[in-house]
ZAKOL-850340 format. One record per atom (N, C-alpha, C): x, y, z; residue in three letters. Coordinates in pm, whole numbers, padded with zeros to 5 digits, always signed. Atoms other than C-alpha are relative to their C-alpha. Layout:
N
XYZAla/...
***
This chain:
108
-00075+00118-00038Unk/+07899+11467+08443Unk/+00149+00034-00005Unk/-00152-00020-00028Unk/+08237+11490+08570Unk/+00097-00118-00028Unk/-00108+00097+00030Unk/+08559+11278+08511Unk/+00100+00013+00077Unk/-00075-00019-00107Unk/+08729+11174+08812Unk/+00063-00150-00042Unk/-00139+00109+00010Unk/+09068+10976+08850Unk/+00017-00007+00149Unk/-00025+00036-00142Unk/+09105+10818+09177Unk/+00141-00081-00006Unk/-00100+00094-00052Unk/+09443+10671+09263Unk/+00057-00029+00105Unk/-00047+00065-00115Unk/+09562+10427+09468Unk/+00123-00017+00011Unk/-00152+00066-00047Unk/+09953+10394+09588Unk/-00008-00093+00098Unk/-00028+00083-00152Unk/+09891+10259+09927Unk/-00019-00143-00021Unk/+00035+00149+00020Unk/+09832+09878+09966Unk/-00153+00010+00098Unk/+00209-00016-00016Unk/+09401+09900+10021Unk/+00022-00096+00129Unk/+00015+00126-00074Unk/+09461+09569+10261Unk/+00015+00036+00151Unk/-00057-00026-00158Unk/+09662+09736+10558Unk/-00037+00124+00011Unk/+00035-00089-00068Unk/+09493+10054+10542Unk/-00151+00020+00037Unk/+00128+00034+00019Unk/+09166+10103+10680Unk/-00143+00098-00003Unk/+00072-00125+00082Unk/+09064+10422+10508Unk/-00002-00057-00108Unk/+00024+00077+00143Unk/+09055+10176+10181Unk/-00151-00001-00008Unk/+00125+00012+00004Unk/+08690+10152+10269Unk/-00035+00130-00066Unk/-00009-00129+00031Unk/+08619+10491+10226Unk/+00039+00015-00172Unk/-00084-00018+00110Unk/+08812+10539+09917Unk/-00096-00067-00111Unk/+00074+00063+00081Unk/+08585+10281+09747Unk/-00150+00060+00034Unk/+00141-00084-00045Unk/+08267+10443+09914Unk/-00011+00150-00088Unk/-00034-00164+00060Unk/+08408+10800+09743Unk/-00052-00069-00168Unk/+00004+00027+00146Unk/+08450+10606+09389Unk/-00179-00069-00038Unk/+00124+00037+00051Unk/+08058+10444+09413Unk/-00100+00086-00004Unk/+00116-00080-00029Unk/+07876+10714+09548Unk/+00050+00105-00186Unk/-00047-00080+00117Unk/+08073+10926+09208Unk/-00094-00080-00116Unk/+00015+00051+00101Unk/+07988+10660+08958Unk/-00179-00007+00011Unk/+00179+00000+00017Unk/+07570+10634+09114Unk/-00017+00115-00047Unk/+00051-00149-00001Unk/+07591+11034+09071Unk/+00035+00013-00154Unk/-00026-00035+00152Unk/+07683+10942+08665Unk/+00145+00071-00011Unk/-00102-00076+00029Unk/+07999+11086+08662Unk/+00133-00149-00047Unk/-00082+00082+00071Unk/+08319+10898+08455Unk/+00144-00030+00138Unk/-00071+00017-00106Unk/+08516+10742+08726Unk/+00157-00112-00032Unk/-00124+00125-00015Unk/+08870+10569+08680Unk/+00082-00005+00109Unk/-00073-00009-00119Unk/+09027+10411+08988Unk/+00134-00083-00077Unk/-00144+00044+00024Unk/+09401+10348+08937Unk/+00065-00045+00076Unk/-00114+00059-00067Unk/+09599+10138+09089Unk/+00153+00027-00059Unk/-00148-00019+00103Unk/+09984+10169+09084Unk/+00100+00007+00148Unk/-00109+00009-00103Unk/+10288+10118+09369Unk/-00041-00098+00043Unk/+00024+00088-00083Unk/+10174+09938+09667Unk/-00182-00013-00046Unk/+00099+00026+00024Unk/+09831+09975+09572Unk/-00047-00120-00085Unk/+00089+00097+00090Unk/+09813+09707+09293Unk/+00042-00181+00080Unk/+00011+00105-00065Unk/+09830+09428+09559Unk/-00138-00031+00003Unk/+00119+00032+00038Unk/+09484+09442+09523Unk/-00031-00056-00107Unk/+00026+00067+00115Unk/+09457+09353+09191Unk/+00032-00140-00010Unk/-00010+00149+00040Unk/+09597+08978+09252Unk/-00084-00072+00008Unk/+00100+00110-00034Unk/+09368+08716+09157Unk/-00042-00026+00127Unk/+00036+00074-00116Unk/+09226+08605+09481Unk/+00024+00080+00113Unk/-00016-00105-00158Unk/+09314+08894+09709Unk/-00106+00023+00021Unk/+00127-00037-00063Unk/+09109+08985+09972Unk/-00131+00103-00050Unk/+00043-00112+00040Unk/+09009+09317+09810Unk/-00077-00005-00174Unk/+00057+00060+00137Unk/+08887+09121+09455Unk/-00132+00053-00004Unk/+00117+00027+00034Unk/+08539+09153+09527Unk/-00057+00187-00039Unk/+00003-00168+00036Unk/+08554+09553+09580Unk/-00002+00066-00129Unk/-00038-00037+00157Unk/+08741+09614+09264Unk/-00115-00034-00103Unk/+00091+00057+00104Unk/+08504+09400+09060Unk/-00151+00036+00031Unk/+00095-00117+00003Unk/+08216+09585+09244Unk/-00009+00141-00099Unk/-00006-00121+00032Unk/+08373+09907+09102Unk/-00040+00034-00177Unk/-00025-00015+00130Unk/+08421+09779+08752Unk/-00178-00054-00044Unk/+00158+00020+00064Unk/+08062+09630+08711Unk/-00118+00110+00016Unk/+00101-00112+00019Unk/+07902+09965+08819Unk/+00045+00084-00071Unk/-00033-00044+00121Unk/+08127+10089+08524Unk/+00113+00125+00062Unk/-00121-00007-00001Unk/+08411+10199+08690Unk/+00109-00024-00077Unk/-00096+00082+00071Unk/+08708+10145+08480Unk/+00118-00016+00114Unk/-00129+00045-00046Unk/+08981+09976+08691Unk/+00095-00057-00067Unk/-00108+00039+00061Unk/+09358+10015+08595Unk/+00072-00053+00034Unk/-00123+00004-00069Unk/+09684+09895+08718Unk/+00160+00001-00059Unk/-00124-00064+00110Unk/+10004+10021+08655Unk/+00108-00144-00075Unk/-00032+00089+00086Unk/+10218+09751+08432Unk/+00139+00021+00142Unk/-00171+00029-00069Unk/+10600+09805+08614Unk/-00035-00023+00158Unk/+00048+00011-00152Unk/+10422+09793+08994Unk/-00054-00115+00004Unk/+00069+00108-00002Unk/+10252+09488+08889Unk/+00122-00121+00015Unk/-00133+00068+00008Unk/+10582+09377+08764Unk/+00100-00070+00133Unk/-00133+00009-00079Unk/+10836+09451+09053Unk/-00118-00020+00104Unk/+00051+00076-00137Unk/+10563+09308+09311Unk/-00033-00134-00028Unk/+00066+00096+00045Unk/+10507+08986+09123Unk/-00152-00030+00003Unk/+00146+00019+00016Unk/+10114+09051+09112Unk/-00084-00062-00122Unk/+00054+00099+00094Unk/+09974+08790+08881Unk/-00073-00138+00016Unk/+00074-00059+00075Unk/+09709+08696+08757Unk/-00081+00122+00039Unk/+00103-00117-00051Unk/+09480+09022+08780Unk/-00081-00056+00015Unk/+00145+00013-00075Unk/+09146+09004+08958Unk/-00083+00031-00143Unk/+00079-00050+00130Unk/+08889+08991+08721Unk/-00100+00149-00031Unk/+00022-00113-00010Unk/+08774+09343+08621Unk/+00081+00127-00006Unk/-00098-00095+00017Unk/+09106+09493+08610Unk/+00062-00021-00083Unk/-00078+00016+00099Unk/+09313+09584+08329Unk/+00117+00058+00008Unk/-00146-00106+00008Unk/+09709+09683+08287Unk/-00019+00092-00050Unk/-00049-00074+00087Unk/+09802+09949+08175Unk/+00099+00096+00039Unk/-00110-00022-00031Unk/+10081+10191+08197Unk/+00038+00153+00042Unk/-00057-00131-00020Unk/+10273+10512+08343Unk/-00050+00117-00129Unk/+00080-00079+00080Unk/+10184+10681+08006Unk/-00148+00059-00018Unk/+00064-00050-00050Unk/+09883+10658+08063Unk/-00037+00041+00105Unk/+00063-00105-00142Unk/+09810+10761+08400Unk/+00078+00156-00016Unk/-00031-00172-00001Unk/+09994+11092+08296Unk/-00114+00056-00061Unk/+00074-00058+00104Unk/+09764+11146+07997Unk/-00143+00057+00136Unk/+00126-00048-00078Unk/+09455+11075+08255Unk/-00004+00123+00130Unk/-00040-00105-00022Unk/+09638+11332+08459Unk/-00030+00149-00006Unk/+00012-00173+00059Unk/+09696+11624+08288Unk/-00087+00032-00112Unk/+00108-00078+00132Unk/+09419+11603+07993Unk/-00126-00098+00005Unk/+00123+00126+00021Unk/+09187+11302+08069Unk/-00099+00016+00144Unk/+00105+00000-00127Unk/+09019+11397+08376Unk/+00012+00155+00071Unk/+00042-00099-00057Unk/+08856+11675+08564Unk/+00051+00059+00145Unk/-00049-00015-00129Unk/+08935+11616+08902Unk/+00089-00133+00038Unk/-00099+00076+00006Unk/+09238+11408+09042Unk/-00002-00059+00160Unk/-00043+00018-00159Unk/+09219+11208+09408Unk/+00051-00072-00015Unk/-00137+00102+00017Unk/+09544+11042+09497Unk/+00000-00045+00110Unk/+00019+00069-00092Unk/+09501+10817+09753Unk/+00125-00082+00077Unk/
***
């Protein structure tokens, strides 16, 4: 079992390789492997309560995905409340999961 970090910058909504991207992170997590998708820039427009892209995310996190989103991107886009299934968290960590917390790294 592997430990993959998927991150998202882009905004998932206007691109429409976002499908995909979530197709990469389910088929990982059926094959058992430790999957965290990260949100963080334009990407955590997804994470607002009620966005279109809610139901995805909370797909990802109930097949045990962990979904993050970065704290200052959440900030300086006013994205609030999070979608349920996603949790803040911050630049520190997404280095750690980076350079010592994960196996393989797709940056989306």
């Amino acid at each position: 079992m592997a430990k993959y970090l998927i991150v998202a910058s882009r905004d998932l909504q206007e691109y429409t390789g976002s499908q995909f991207i979530f197709n990469v992170t389910t088929q990982l997590r059926k094959k058992n492997n430790e999957v965290t998708f990260y949100l963080v820039e334009n990407g955590v427009f997804a994470a607002r309560k009620g966005a279109k892209l809610n139901g995805a995310l909370q797909g990802l996190s109930r097949e045990g995905a962990k979904v993050l989103a970065e704290d200052l991107s959440l900030t300086a886009r006013g994205v609030t409340p999070l979608a349920e299934g996603v949790v803040k968290s911050n630049m520190e960590e997404l280095a750690t999961l980076v350079a010592e917390g994960s196996d393989k790294v797709i940056w989306y």
